[in-house]
Structure formats: structure tokens, C-alpha cells
C-alpha positions, -999 to 999 in steps of 0.1 A, spaced: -577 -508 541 -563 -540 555 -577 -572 575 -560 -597 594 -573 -626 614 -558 -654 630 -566 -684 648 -543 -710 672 -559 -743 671 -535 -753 699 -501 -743 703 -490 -760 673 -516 -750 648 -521 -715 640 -545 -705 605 -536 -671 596 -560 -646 571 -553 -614 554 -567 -592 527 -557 -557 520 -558 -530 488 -530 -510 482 -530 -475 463 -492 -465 445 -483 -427 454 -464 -418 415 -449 -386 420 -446 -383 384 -452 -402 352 -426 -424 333 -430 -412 299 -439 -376 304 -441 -351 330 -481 -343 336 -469 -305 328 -459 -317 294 -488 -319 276 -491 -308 239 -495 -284 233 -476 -267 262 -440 -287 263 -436 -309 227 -412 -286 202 -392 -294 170 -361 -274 169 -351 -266 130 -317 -257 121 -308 -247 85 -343 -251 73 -365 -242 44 -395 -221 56 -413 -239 26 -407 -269 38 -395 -278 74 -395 -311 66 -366 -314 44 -339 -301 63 -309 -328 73 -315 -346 110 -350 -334 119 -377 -351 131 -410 -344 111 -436 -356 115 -430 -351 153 -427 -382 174 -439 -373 213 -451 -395 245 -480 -382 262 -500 -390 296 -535 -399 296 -555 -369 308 -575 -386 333 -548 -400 359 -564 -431 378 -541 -442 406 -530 -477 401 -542 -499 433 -533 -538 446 -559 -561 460 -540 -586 473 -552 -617 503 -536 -645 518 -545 -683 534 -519 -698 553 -516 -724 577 -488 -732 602 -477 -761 621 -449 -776 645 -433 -806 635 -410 -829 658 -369 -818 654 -377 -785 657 -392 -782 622 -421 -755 615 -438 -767 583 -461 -736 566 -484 -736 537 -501 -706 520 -522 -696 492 -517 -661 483 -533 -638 455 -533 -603 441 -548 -584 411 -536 -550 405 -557 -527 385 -553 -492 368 -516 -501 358 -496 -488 336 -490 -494 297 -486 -477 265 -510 -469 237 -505 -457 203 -530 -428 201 -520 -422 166 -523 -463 149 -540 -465 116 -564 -493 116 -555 -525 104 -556 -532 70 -546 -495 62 -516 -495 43 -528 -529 25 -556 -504 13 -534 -478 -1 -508 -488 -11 -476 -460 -20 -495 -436 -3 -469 -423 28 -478 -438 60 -480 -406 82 -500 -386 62 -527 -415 65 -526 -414 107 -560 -401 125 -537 -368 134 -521 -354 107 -488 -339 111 -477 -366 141 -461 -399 137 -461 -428 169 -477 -409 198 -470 -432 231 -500 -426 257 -491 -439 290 -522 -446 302 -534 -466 333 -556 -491 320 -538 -524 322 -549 -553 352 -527 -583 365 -535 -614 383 -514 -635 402 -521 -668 423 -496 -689 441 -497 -721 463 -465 -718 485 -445 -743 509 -420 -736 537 -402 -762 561 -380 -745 586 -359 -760 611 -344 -734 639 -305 -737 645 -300 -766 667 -280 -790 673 -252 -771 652 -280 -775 619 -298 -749 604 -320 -758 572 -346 -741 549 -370 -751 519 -393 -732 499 -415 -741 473 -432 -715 449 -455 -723 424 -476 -696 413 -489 -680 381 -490 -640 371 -510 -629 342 -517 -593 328 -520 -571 298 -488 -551 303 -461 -562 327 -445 -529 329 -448 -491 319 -431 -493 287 -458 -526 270 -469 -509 243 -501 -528 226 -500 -550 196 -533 -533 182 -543 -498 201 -580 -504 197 -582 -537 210 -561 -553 235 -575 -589 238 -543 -605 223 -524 -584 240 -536 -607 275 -515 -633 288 -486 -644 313 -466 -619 329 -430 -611 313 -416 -621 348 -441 -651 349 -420 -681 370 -439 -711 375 -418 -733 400 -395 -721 426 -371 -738 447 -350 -726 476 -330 -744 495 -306 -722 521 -286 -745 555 -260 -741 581 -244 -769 597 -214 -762 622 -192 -797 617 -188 -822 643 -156 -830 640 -126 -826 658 -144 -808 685 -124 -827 713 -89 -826 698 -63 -807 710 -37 -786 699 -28 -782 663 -57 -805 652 -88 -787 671 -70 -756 655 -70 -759 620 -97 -791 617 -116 -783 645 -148 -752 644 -157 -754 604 -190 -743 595 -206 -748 563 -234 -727 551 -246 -729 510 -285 -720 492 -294 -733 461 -316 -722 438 -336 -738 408 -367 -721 386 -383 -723 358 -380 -699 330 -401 -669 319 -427 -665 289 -417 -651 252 -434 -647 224 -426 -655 188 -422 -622 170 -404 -600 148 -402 -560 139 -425 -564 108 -459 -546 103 -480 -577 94 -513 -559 103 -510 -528 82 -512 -502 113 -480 -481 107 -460 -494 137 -438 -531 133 -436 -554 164 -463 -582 161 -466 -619 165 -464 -647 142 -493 -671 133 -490 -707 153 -496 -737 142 -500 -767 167 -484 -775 200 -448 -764 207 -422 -790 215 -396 -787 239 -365 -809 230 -342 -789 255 -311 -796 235 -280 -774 236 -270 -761 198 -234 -760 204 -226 -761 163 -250 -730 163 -270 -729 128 -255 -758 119 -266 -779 145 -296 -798 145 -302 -799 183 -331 -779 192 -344 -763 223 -384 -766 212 -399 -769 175 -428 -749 166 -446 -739 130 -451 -709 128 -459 -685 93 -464 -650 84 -498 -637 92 -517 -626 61 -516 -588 48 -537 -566 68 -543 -588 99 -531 -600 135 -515 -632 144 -535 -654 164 -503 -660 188 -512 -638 221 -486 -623 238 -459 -648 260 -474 -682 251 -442 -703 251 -414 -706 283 -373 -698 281 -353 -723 297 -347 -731 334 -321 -718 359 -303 -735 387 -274 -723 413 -256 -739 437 -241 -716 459 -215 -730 486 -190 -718 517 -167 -730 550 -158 -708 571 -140 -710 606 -131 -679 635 -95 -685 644 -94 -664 682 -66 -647 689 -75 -628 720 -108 -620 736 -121 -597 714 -97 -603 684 -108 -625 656 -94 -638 621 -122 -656 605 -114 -679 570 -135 -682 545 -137 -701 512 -172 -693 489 -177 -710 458 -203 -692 436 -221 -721 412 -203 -749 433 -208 -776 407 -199 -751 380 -237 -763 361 -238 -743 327 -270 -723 326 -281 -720 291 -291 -690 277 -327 -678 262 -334 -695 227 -336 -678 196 -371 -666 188 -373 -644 158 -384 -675 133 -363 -653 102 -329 -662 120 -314 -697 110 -313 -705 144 -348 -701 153 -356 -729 182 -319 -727 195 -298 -725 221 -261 -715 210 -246 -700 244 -244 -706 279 -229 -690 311 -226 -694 348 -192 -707 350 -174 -714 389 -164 -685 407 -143 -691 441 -134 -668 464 -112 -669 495 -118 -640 525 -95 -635 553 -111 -611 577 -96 -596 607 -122 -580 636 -113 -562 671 
């Protein structure tokens, strides 16, 4: 179902309203096909094996790892409205503002149906970690299940001017926040029997957004003659740029802090993180850093109290650029030049820092990329 209402104040003014829900269509599952549930479709082939003891023979899996689909299939849905208001502006501008929201619910994520709890192997120590699981014989069993919800809010800004006057210009502003408990079909949770910490900004999560795109056919040399109108004359130059903030990470390594049979879980925090935004280029060795944060192994047997993407990579910027002119041979024969230059200023982006707080260089930046790219196009239409 969807609503739409709008309302012209005048014919300048226009207040526009929307709300709709959406329902996805998945034709089949990620993980598993829904016609391979155990105990119909999971095997273990055995080659060269002991009857005794399965187990031991070279390259098999036992116990059997498997991926599995939540039995009752809810179909994942988006309820998403929208506020925006409209207005003419003088110099053919159209400035528009909008608020605009969604929460999606009954997405997908992964569980671990086969977790110990925590604390588990703290409490038995030695003792092998499978044959300590809630079903015996299985190791990780991945559940994609749709349980996980998402919310997103944005306030966004758009300034248009038509092409006039030989000028054609564009701006966009974006900021806007997404949160969730599993960003995608593959999250699997920190702790299968309780996802609270598992809650917090979307992986894509990209606070400010800038776009700027323009056209603007050159003034110059439009009344000269000959050789000068030819090769001066008719340039256009047309460019976007781009700048936005980076997305969310969380401090983390592959250990199994918690005790629960399956590594992958945060770090303790302690205190505010701080973002020096300074290029390591001596790598370990350098003390430039791109944020400082304490951080320490979480005791035996428990979870961190880090949630999930707490702390930001860094930013990106682009500066795209090209001129281009139409060189007429005939009446419907054309050679157009053009010349584009890809990161115009050729600005370094920097990588994502280093967060795994084991590696020396834990906080920093080392690498970069985005270099100039420019490339000339001679194109020939009839």
C-alpha cells in the first residue's frame, strides 16, 4: 500500500507527502535452498575411511559444518515516508528540502543455532569444544533467519538551476543516519541468544553527503572567425564532485573472549575515541595516528561492552572534471574532442585505519590511493 499527497501553495510552493510499505519477493534464500533442510540435503562424503571412526580419515569434515533456513519464512517488508517541500527561486534555481525515513523489518541475518553459552569453555576447560555444543555431532550451524530491523532518517537538500544561459548547476546535501542489527544476509551475531550488542549503525552508515555536478558552455570566442572560433571557440565544461564521510567499524579481532565456541568479538573500550586524522606514512614506525582509543581484552567468559560499528573510517572526496567541443564537418557529421580528468586535483584518498588493536599499527593509516587519471576521447558520429 502506498499514499501520496501534495499541495501547491501557489505556483512556486508545492509540499509534497508520501508513505508506503514494501514486501521483497526472495525467490530463494542466500545460504540455503528452502529444499535443503537437514535432514533431507546436508551429507559428508568419506573417502578412505575407518568405519570405527569416520572422523579420522585425512580432509573430512566432522563434526559437520552446514547453513540452514529458519523454518518459519517471514517476508522481509519496508515502511518507508517522506516530507518535502519545494520552492522557485529567482535565476531559474528550484531549491527542495526533504525529510525522509524508512524501517525495514523481518531482514535478514545469521544465527548460530549451535553456540555454547558463554562462559562454557572457561568452565571446562580441555574438554573438546564440539562435543560440548547443544547438538551433538555438529559444529557452527549458520541459521538465516529473518529477524533483524533497520532504521534510517535523513534531512536532505537540493538546489537546481535548469540549463540556461549556457549554465547548468546542481547541489545536494545528505545527512542522514541508518541503524540496524544486521546490515546484510551474511551478519552473523556476536552472542546467538542475545542480540542487544549486536545493535548499532549500519555497515554502509554515511553521515554527510555532498554532490556537486555543473555544465557551463564557455563564452568565449563565440564571435570570432575563422581559425579562432574553430579551435577556441564552442568548449563546454562539465565536472561533479563528490565528498562524504566515512562508514562505521568496530574494534575487533578473531578471538573467542566469551567462551561460546565461535571467535569474532569486540574489544572492551575505555573512554572517548580521538581522531587525530594523521597519515602514518613511516607505517609502525610512525607516530602519526588516525584516532587513539584504549581498548583491552575482555575478561574470560564474557562480552565486550563495545557494540557493534561505534567508531567512523575516514572521509572520501572526488573531483571529477572534462571539456569537450563538437567540431562539424557536414550536417550530420560530427567529431567531438574530449579531455576527462578523473580526480582532477589528484587528492590522495586515504585508506581505512588499522583496527585489530594486536597489530602495531593499530590507529593507523599507512596507504592511500586515488591518484589522477586523464583521458582524451576523439569520437566520430554520422
Amino acid at each position: 500500500p502506498r499514499i501520496g499527497l501534495a499541495y501547491a501553495f501557489n505556483s512556486k510552493n508545492v509540499l509534497r507527502t508520501g508513505f508506503g510499505t514494501f514486501y521483497q519477493r526472495p525467490g530463494v534464500a542466500d545460504n540455503v535452498f528452502l529444499g535443503g533442510q537437514a535432514p533431507f540435503q546436508p551429507f559428508v562424503s568419506v573417502a578412505n575411511g575407518n568405519v570405527d571412526n569416520p572422523g579420522g580419515a585425512t580432509g573430512v569434515g566432522f563434526p559437520f559444518y552446514y547453513m540452514t533456513q529458519d523454518p518459519v519464512f517471514k517476508i522481509p517488508r519496508s515502511h518507508q515516508w517522506n516530507v518535502t517541500y519545494e520552492r522557485e527561486l529567482p535565476m531559474n534555481f528550484v531549491l527542495t528540502t526533504g525529510s525522509i525515513g524508512r524501517v525495514g523489518t523481518h531482514l535478514e541475518r545469521t544465527r548460530n543455532l549451535n553456540q555454547l553459552q558463554p562462559g562454557t569453555i572457561q568452565a571446562n576447560p580441555g574438554v573438546n569444544v564440539n562435543a560440548l555444543r547443544p547438538y551433538k555431532g555438529f559444529a557452527q550451524i549458520d541459521a538465516n533467519e529473518n529477524a533483524a530491523r533497520s532504521e534510517y532518517n535523513s534531512f536532505q537538500l537540493e538546489a537546481n538551476r535548469r540549463f540556461s544561459k549556457g549554465i547548468l548547476f546542481g547541489f545536494a546535501y545528505t545527512l542522514s543516519k541508518s541503524m540496524d542489527n544486521g546490515s546484510d544476509r551474511r551478519a552473523i551475531l556476536y552472542n546467538s541468544y542475545d542480540d542487544r550488542n549486536f545493535w548499532g549503525p549500519s555497515n554502509f552508515d554515511t553521515r554527510h553527503i555532498v554532490m556537486i555536478n555543473y555544465l557551463w558552455e564557455l563564452p568565449f570566442f563565440k564571435s570570432a572567425e575563422g581559425a579562432k572560433k574553430t579551435l577556441l571557440g564552442g568548449w563546454q565544461l562539465s565536472g561533479n564532485t563528490q565528498w562524504q564521510t566515512g562508514t562505521p567499524f568496530t574494534v575487533t579481532t578473531g578471538d573467542d573472549f566469551a567462551g561460546i565456541g565461535t571467535g569474532g568479538q569486540p574489544w572492551n573500550v575505555a573512554g572517548d575515541i580521538t581522531y587525530q586524522k594523521q597519515f602514518s606514512a613511516g607505517g609502525a614506525a610512525d607516530p602519526a595516528r588516525y584516532f587513539t582509543l584504549g581498548v583491552s581484552r575482555p575478561a574470560a567468559g564474557t562480552f565486550a561492552n563495545q557494540t557493534r560499528n561505534l567508531y567512523y573510517n575516514t572521509s572520501f572526496q572526488n573531483w571529477n572534471l572534462s571539456a569537450f567541443k563538437n567540431f562539424a564537418i557536414t550536417e550530420r557529421q560530427n567529431i567531438q574532442f574530449r579531455a576527462e580528468f578523473f580526480n582532477m586535483p589528484n587528492h590522495p584518498n586515504w585508506n581505512n585505519p588499522d583496527a585489530n588493536p594486536t597489530s602495531a599499527t593499530f590507529g593507523k593509516v599507512t596507504s592511500k590511493t586515488s591518484e589522477r587519471n586523464i583521458q582524451l576521447v576523439l569520437r566520430y558520429s554520422f
